[in-house]
Residue, then its C-alpha position, 0 to 999 in steps of 0.5 A: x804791892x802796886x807797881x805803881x809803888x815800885x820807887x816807894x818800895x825802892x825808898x824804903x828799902x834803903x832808909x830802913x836799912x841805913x836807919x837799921x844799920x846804925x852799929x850802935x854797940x859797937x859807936x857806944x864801946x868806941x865813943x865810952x871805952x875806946x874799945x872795939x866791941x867786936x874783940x871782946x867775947x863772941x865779936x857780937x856788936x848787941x847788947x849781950x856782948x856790950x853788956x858782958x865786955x863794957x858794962x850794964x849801962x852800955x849793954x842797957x843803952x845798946x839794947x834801948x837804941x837799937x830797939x829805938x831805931x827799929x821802931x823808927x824804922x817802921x814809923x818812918x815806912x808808913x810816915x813815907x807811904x802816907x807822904x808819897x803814895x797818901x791815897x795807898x789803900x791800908x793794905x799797902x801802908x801795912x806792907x809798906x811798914x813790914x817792908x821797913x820792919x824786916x830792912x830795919x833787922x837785916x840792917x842790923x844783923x848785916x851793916x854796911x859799915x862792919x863789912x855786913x857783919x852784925x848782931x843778932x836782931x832781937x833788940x831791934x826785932x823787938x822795936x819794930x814789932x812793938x810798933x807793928x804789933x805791940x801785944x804780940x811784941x810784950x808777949x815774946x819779950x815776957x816769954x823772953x824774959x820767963x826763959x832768962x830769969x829761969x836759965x839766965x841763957x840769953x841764947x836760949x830766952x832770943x830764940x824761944x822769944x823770936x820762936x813764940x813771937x809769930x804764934x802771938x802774932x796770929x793769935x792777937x793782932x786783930x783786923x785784916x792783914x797782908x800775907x806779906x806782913x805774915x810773912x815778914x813776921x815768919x821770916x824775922x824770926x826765923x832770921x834771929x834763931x839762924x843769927x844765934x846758930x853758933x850758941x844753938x850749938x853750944x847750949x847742945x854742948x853744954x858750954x854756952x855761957x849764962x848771963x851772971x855765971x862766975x868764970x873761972x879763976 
């Protein structure tokens, strides 16, 4: 990075961690059920807890918004790089894009506006990497979605999903890219498996809950 970009940067760093901290599960449950998410199930404010506590269409619509203002994100750090910095070479626009991608999912997973308490990243991981990424992305969600329709563990499909997401990375983006955004790549997913610690230890319990399962009466 230039440091001639270094108040770009600085821009960037907070447009897409405020556009990523949109608690948007916990305003849908607020604004449809006049509930607080975080009291119901794991607290969680993504789509999972949504889903389990306020419904299909609220779970659907939590995870849709927050993978929409992921992808906003990274389109809003190459539309700012091209804005303000337009003769940055390419290798700085994609730098540019992987910085607002990984401000994007730290925003989500810690919002200022929950006292930095928030959800996991996949839905949101998932739309920034769709824009900076886009095969590598349907890769990992295909690899999720295989893992959820075997299992019905969402724990278990987020993390082999983010886990597999770096390997299709490497593999099928083509072109030239920056060490930089490799390893925002590495680290975003590393960050979702971290997120899902507490249902790592439940799924070696034995007690995580699957999606669909009937509780007891």
């Amino acid at each position: 990075m230039l440091m001639a970009h270094v108040s770009l940067y600085i821009v960037i760093v907070v447009a897409a961690y405020l556009l990523g901290s949109i608690p948007t599960g916990f305003l849908l449950m607020r604004l449809f059920r006049h509930q607080d998410i975080r009291s119901f199930g794991s607290g969680n404010i993504g789509a999972t807890n949504v889903l389990r506590s306020g419904g299909k269409s609220l779970g659907a619509a939590t995870f849709v918004l927050d993978m929409l203002k992921g992808s906003a994100s990274v389109f809003l750090g190459a539309a700012l790089g091209a804005w303000l910095a337009p003769n940055a070479p390419v290798q700085d626009i994609q730098n540019m894009q992987a910085l607002a991608a990984l401000c994007a999912v730290l925003g989500h997973m810690f919002p200022v506006w929950l006292r930095f308490k928030g959800g996991k990243g996949v839905a949101t991981a998932f739309g920034v990497f769709l824009v900076a990424a886009p095969i590598a992305a349907l890769a990992a969600i295909t690899v999720f979605a295989v893992i959820f329709a075997f299992t019905r563990y969402v724990s278990l499909a987020s993390i082999i999903g983010a886990a597999s997401f770096p390997l299709f990375a490497w593999i099928m983006v083509r072109g030239e890219r920056t060490w930089f955004f490799i390893g925002v790549q590495c680290a975003v997913a590393l960050l979702i498996i971290v997120k899902h610690h507490q249902n790592i230890r439940r799924l070696l319990a034995g007690t995580e809950s699957r999606i669909g399962a009937k509780k007891n009466p």
